[in-house]
Every structure is written in structure tokens, then in C-alpha cells.
C-alpha positions as CSV (number, residue, x, y, z in Angstrom):
1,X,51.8,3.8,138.8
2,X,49.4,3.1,136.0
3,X,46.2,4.8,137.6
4,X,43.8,3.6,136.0
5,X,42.2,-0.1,134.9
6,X,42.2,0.1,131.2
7,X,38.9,-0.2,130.0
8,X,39.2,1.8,126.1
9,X,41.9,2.2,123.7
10,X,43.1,5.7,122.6
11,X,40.9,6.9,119.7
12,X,44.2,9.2,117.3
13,X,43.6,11.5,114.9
14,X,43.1,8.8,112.6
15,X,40.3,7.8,114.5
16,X,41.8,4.2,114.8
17,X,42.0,3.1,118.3
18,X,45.3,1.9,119.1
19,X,46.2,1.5,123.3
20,X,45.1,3.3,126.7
21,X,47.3,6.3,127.1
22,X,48.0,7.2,130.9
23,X,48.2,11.0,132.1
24,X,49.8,12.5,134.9
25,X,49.0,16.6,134.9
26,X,51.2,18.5,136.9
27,X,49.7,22.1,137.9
28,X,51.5,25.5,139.4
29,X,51.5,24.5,143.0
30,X,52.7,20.9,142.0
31,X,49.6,19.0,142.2
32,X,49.5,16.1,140.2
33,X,46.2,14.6,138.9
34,X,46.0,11.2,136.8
35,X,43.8,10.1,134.5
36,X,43.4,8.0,131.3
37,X,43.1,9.8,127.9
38,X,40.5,8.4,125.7
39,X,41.8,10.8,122.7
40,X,45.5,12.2,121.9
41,X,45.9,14.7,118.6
42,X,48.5,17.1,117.5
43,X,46.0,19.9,118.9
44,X,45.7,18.0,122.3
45,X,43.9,15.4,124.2
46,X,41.1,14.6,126.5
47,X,41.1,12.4,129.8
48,X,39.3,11.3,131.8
49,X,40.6,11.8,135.7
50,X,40.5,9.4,138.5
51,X,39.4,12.7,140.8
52,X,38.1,16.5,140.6
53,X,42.0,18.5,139.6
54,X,42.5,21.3,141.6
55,X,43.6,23.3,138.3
56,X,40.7,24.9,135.8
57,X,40.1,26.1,132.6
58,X,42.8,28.5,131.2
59,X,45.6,27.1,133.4
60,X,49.0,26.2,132.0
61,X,49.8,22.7,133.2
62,X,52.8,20.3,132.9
63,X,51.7,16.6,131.4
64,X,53.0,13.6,131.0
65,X,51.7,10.5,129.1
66,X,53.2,6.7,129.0
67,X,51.4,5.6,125.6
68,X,51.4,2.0,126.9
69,X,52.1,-0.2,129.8
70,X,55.9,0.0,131.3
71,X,56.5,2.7,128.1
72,X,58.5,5.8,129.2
73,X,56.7,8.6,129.8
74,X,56.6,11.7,127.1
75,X,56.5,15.0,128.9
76,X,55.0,18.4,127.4
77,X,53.0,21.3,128.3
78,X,49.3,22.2,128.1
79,X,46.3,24.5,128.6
80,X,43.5,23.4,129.9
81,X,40.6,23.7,127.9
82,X,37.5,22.2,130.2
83,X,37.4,20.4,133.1
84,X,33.5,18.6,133.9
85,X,32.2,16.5,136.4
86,X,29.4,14.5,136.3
87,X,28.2,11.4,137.5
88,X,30.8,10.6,139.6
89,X,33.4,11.5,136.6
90,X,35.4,14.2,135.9
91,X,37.1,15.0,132.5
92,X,39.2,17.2,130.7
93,X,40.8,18.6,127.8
94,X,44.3,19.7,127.1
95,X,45.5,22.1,124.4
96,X,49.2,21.5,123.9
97,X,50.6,24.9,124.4
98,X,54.7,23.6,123.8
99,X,55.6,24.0,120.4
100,X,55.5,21.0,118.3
101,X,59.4,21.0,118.1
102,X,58.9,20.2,121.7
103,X,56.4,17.3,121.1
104,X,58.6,15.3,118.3
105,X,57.9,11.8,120.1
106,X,54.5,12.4,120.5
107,X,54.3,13.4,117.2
108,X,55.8,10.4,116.0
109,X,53.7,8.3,118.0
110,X,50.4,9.7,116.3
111,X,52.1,9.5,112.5
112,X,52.5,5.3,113.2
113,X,49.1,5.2,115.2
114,X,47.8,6.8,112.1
């Protein structure tokens, strides 16, 4: 389910906005939390969540993104960086802790968005 209305493109590490990413992040006890990244780069991403996560800073978190509507989802793993609520919204950003061999399609993804 797409959780979110898009409302902002993506912002790369070219810093050209290309399309509203979608998140679903997975933590320990298998709670999933879904949000809409407003940034994805090779060192991460940041999203903003739909509701307060139950995981926190530090924790190792499974994620995955569809990069567009009806796109397959990319899968990977992450370390949460912050998490911050205000104003009624809640963000936060992921480190990717997989190795990059492991992120090859997101990879890709950013070279063409570049």
C-alpha cells in the first residue's frame, strides 16, 4: 500500500528531484513503520513517517523502498541515525549498514537519477 499522498519528489545525490520514494522499515520485533523519503544517497536516506516508530537511534532496521508507484520494492538494511518528532511529524534518517554489493539496484537507481 503506498502510505503516503505524494506531495515532493525525491531530492538524489545529484540534488535533482526525480519521484516520491516509499519506505516501509522493518525493526527487531517486526514492526513495520512507513513513510515517504524526501532524500535517498549512497550513504542513506531520510523519511518522513506517517507515525512515531517504535525503533530509535542506533537500531539495525530492515527497509524497503518502491522508487515509484506499482515499482517493486528494493530491500536492504539500515541504522538508524535520528528519529524527531515535531509538529505533528516525525522523521528519520537511515545509514545503509548492507554493503553496497548488497544495494546494486539502488545503486543503479541513483547513477540514472543523477
Amino acid at each position: 500500500r503506498w502510505p503516503m499522498p505524494a506531495v515532493t519528489a525525491v531530492m538524489t545525490d545529484g540534488g535533482t528531484p526525480r519521484m516520491n520514494a516509499m519506505v516501509w522499515i522493518e525493526d527487531s520485533a517486526a514492526r513495520i513503520s512507513r513513510g515517504q523519503a524526501d532524500a535517498v544517497t549512497s550513504e542513506g536516506l531520510h523519511v518522513k513517517l506517517a507515525e512515531p516508530p517504535a525503533f530509535g537511534q542506533g537500531d539495525e532496521v530492515a527497509v524497503r523502498i518502491a522508487l515509484e508507484r506499482g515499482a517493486p520494492t528494493l530491500a536492504t538494511r539500515a541504522r538508524v541515525g535520528l528519529v524527531r518528532g515535531s509538529a505533528g511529524a516525525v522523521e528519520c534518517s537511515l545509514v545503509w549498514s548492507a554493503p553496497a554489493s548488497d544495494r546494486q539496484e539502488l545503486e543503479a537507481w541513483l547513477a540514472r537519477a543523477a
